[in-house]
DOKOL-890386 format. One record per atom (N, C-alpha, C): z, x, y; residue in one letter. Coordinates in steps of 0.02 Angstrom, whole numbers, padded with zeros to 5 digits, always signed. Each point is the difference from the previous one (the first is absolute). Layout:
ZXYA;...
//
This chain:
+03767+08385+03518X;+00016-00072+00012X;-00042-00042-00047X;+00023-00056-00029X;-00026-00037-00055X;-00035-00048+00035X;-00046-00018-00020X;-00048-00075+00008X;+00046-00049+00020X;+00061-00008-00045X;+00047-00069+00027X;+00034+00017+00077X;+00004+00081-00001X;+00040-00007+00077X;-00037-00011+00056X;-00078+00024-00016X;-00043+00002+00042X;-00006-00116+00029X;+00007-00001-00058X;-00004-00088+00024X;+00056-00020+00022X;+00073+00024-00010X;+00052-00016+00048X;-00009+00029+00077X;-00030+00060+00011X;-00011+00001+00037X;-00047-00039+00064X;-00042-00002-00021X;-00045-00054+00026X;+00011-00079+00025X;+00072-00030-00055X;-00003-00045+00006X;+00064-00033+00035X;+00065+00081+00006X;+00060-00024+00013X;+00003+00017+00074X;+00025-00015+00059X;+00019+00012+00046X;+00061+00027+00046X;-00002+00026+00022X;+00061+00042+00027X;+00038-00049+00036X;+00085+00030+00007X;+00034-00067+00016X;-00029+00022+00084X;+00022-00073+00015X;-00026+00003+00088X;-00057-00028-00009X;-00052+00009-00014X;-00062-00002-00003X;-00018-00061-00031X;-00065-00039+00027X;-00015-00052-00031X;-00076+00012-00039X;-00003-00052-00066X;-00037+00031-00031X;-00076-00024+00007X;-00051+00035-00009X;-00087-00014+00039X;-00013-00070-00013X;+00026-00017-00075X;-00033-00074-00039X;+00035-00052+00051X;+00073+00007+00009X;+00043-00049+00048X;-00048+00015+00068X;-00014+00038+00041X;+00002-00011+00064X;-00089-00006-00011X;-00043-00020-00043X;-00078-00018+00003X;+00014-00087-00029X;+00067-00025+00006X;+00011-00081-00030X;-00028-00029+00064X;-00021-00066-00005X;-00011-00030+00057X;+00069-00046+00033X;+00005+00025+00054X;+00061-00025+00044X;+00012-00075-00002X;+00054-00044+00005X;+00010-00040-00026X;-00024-00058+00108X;-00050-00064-00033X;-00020-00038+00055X;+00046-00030+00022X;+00019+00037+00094X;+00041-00042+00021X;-00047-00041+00057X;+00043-00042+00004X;-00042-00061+00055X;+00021+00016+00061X;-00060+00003+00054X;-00005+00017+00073X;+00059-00056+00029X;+00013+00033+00056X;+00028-00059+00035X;-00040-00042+00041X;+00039-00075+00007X;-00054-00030+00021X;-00044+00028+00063X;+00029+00029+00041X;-00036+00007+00080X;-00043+00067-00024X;+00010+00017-00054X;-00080+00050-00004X;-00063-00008-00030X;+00021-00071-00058X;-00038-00001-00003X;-00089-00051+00034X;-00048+00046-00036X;-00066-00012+00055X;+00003-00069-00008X;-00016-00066+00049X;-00027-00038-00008X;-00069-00031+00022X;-00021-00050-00027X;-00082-00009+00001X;-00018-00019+00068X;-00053+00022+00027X;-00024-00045+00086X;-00002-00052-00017X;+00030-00031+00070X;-00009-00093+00022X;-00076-00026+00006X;-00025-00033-00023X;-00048-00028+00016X;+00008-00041+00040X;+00059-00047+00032X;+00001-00040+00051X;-00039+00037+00042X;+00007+00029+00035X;-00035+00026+00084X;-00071-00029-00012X;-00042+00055-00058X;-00066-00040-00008X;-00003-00072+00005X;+00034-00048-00067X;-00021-00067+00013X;+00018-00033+00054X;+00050+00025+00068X;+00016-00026+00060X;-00062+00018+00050X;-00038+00083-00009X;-00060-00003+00044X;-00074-00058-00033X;+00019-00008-00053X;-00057-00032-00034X;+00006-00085+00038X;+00051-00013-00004X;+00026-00074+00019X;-00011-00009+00060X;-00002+00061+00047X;-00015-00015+00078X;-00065-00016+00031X;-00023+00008-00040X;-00086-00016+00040X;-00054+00011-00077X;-00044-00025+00004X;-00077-00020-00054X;-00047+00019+00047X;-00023+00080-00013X;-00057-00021+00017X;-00066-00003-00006X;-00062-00021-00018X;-00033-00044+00001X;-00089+00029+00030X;-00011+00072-00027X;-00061+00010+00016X;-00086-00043-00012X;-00040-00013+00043X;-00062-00026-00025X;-00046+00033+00033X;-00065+00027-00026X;-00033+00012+00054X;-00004+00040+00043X;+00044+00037+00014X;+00030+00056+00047X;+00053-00033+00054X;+00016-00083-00014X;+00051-00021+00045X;+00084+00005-00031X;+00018+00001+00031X;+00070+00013-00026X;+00041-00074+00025X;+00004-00031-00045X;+00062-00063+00021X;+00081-00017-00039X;+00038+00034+00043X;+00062-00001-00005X;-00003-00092-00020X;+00067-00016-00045X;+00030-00064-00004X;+00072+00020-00010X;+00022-00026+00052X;+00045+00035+00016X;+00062-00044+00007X;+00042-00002-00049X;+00050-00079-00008X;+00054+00027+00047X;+00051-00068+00000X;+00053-00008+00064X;+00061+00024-00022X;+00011+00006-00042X;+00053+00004-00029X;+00030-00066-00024X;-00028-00074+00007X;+00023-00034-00024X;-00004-00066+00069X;+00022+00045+00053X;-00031-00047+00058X;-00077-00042+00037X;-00029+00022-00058X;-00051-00037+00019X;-00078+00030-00025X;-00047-00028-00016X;-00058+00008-00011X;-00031+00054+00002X;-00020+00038-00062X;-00049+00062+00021X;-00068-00014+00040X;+00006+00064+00028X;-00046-00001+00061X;-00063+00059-00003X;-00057-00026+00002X;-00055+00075+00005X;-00014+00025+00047X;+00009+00055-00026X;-00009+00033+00072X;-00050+00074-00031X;-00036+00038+00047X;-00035+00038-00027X;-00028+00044+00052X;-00069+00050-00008X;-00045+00019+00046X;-00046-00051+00031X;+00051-00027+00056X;-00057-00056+00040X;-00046+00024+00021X;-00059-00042-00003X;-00064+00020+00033X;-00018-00062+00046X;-00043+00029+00082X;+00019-00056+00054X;-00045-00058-00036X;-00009-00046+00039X;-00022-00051-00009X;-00042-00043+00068X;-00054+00016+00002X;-00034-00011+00079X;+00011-00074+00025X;+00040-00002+00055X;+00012-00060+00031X;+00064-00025-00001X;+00050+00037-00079X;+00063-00034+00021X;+00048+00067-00011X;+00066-00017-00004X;+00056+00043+00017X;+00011+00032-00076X;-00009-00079-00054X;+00018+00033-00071X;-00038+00045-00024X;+00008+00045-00053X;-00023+00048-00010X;-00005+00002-00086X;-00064+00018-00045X;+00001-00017-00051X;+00009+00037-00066X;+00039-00003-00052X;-00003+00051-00057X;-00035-00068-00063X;-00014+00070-00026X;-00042-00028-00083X;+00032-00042-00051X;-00010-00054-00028X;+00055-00046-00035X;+00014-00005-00055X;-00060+00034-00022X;-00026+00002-00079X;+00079+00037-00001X;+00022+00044-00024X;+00095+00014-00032X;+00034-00066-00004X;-00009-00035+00069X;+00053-00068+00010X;-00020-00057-00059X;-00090+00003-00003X;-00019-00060-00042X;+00001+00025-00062X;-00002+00051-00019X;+00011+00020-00086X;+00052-00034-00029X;+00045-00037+00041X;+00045-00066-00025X;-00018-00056-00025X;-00070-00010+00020X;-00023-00062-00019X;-00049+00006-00055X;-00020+00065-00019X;-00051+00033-00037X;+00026+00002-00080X;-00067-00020-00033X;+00031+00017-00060X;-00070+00002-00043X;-00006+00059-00047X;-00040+00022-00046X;-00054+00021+00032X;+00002+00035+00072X;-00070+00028+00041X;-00014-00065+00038X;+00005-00067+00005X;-00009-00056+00040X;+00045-00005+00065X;-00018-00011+00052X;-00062+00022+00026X;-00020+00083+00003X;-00061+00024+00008X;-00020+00067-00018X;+00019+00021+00057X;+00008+00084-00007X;+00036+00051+00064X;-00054-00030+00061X;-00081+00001-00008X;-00021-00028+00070X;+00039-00061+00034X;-00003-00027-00030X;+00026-00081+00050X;+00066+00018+00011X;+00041+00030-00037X;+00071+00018+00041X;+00003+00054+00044X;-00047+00034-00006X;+00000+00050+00056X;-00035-00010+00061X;-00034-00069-00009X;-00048-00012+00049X;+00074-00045+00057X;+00044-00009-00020X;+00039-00055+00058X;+00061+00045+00032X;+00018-00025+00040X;+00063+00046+00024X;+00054-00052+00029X;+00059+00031+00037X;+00065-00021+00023X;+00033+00016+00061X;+00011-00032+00025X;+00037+00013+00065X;+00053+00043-00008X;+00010+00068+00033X;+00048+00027-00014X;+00056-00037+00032X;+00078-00003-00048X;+00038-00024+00006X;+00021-00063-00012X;-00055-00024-00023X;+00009-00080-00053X;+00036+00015-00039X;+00052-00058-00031X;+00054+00002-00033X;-00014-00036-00062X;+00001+00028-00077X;-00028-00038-00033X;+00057-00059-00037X;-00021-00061-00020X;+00039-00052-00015X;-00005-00014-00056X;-00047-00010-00023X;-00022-00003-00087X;-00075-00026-00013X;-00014-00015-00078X;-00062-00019-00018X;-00006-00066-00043X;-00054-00025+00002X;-00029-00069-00049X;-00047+00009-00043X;+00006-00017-00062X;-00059+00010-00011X;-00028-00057-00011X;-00049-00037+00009X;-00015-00065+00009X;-00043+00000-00078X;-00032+00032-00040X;-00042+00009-00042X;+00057-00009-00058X;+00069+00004-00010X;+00033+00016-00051X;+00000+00026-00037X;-00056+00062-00001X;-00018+00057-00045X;-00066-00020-00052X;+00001-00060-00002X;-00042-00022-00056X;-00074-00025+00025X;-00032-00041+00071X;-00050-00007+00065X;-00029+00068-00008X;-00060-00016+00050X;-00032+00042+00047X;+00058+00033+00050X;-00010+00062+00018X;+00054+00040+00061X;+00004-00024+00047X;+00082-00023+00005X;+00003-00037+00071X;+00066+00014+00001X;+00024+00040+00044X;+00056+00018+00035X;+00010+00050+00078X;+00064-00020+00001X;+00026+00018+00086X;+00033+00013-00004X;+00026+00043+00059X;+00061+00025+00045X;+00008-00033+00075X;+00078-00006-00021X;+00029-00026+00107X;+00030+00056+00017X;-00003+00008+00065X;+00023+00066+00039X;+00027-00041+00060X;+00040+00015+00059X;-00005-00021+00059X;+00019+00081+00045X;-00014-00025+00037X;+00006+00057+00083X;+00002-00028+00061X;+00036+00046+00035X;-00019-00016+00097X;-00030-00003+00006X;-00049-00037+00022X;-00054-00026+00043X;-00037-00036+00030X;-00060-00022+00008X;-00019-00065+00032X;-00061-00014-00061X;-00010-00073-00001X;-00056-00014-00042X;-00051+00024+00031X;-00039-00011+00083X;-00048+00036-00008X;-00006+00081-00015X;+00045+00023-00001X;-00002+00074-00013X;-00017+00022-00083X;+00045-00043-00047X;-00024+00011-00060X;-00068-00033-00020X;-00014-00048+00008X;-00057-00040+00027X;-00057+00086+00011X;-00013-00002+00051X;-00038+00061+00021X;+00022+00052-00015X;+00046+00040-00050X;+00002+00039-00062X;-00048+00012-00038X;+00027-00077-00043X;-00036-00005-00069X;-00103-00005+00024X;-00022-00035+00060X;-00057-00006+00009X;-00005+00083-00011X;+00018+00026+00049X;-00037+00083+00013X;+00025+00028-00066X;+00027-00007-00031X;+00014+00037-00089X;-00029-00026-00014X;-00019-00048-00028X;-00062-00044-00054X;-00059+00017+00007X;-00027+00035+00074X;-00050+00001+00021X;-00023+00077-00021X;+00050+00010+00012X;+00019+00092-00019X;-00036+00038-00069X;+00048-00044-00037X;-00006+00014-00081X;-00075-00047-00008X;-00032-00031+00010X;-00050-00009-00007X;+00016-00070-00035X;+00040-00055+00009X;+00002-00066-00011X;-00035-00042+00013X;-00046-00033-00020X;-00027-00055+00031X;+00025-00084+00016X;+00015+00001+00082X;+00062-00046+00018X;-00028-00074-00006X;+00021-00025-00037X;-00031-00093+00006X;+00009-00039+00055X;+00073+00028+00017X;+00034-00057+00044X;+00064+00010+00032X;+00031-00034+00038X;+00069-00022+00023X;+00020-00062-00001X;+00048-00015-00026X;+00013-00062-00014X;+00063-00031+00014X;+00019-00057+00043X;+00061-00013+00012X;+00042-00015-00048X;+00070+00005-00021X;+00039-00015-00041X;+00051-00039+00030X;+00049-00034-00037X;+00065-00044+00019X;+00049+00072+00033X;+00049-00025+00047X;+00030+00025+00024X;-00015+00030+00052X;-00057-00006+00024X;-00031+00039+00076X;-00029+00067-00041X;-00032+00007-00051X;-00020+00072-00040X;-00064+00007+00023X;+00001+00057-00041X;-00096+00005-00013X;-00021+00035-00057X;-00052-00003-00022X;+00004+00027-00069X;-00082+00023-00004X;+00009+00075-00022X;-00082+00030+00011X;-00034+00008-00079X;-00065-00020+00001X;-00006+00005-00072X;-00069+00059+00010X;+00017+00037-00056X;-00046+00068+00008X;-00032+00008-00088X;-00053+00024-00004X;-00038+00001-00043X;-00046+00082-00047X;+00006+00009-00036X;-00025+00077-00016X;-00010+00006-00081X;-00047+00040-00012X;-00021+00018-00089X;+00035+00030-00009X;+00037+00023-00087X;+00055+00054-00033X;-00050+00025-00027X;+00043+00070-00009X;-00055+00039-00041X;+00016-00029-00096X;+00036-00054-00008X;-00004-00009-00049X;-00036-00083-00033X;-00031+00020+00068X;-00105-00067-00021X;+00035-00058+00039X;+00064-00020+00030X;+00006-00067+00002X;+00014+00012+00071X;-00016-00059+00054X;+00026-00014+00054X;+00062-00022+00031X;+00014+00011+00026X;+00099+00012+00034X;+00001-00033+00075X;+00050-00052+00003X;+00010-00024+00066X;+00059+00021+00001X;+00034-00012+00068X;+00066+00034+00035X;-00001-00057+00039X;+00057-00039-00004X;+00034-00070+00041X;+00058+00045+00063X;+00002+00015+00060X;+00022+00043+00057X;+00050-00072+00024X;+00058-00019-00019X;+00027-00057+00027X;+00041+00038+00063X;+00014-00032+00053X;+00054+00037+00034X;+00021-00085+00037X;+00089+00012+00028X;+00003-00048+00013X;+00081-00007+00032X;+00015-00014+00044X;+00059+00025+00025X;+00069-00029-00030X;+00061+00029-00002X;+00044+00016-00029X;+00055-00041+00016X;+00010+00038+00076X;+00031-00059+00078X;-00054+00024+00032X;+00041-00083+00028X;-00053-00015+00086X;+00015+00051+00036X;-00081+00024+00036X;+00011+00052+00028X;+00065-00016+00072X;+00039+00063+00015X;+00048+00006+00054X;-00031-00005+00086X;+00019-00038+00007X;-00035-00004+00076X;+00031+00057+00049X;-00052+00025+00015X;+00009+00096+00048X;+00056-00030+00065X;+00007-00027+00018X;+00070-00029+00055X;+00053-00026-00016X;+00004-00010-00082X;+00058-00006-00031X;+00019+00048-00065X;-00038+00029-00028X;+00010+00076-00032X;+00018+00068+00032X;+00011+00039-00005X;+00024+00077+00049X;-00082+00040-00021X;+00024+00063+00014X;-00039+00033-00006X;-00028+00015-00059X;-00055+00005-00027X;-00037+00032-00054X;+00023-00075-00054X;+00020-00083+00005X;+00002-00042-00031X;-00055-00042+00026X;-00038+00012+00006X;-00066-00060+00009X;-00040-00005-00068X;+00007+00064-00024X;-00058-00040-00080X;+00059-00030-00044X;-00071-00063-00037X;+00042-00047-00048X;+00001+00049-00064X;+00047-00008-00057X;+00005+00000-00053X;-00058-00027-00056X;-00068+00027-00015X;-00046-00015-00039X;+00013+00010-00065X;-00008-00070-00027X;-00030+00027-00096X;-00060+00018-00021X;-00004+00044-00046X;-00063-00002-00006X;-00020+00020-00079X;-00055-00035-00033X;-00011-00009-00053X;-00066+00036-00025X;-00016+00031-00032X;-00047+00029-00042X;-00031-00014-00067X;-00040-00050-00002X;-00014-00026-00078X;-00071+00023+00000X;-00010+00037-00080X;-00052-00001-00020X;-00010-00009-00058X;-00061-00024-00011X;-00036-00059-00058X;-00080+00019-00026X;+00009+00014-00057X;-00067+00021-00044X;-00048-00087+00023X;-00061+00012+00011X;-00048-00059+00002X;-00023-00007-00038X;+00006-00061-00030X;-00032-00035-00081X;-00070+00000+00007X;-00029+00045-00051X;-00052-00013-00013X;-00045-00085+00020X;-00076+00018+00047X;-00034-00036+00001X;+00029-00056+00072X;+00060+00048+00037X;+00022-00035+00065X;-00060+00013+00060X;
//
């Protein structure tokens, strides 16, 4: 056999038979049908659990803010801790006031030093300083309850965290307003204005039902850097 047959051999194929070079071609891309092919996970689910609740560690307290869906005012709520003498019960606020905070002002002490009635509903903030002043801003909240009850709250918290209390002071509207006093650890002294002040007139217990005797309280939280040489 000659060299040339030896390369026909090799290269021709028997009928029937398909030849090695054809069947090592790459098969021609057909497109899946739609229902097989993979598609990517939803991220909705996540951003719907994300949307349902914030929450809001400080400290070792945990405070949920926890919106309505649209019906109404977020509300804090958290690991209450009691409160000797009244019914409300108190979580840490510093999460809630990091709203009013800006560039480390006021420092983690003084916001960790105040707290909140669990279940105050928050309403919004002021800032009275306009960014450009000495620090001076607040939060309004309101809740069920009675003025003396928040009233004798804020005393036994102020007293707590180690505030030094100036005063009580009457305000317009039948209020009262507690003013509390304390050093930052960042050299300057810090007051806390405790306004509380009712909402509606309280419900008279022989014309309300059951569990409607407390009034509707607002209540306000301002604090204010002290100007040097006060």
């Amino acid at each position: 056999m000659t060299e040339h047959d030896l390369e026909i051999t090799k290269t021709e194929s028997r009928p029937g038979e398909s030849s090695p070079e054809r069947d090592l071609a790459p098969a021609e891309d057909t497109e899946q049908p739609y229902f097989l092919r993979a598609k990517p996970p939803s991220l909705r689910a996540a951003f719907v659990v994300l949307a349902c609740a914030v929450l809001v560690t400080f400290g070792g307290v945990a405070v949920a803010l926890v919106g309505s869906g649209g019906s109404g005012p977020p509300t804090v709520s958290g690991l209450g801790t009691p409160v000797p003498g009244v019914s409300l019960t108190a979580v840490n606020a510093a999460g809630v006031l990091r709203r009013i905070a800006s560039g480390g002002t006021p420092p983690s002490d003084v916001l960790g030093a105040l707290a909140l009635p669990n279940g105050a509903r928050i309403l919004g903030m002021t800032a009275q300083d306009a960014g450009i002043d000495q620090f001076d801003r607040s939060m309004r909240f309101e809740l069920d309850t009675t003025k003396a009850e928040l009233v004798s709250f804020y005393r036994a918290e102020l007293k707590r965290a180690r505030w030094s209390l100036l005063g009580t002071y009457p305000t317009s509207g039948s209020g009262s307003e507690l003013l509390a006093q304390r050093s930052g650890s960042d050299g300057y002294e810090w007051e806390v204005g405790v306004e509380v002040a009712p909402v509606n007139p309280a419900i008279s217990p022989s014309l309300a039902g059951d569990g409607q005797t407390s009034a509707e309280m607002g209540l306000t939280l301002r604090l204010f850097e002290v100007p040097d040489g006060s």
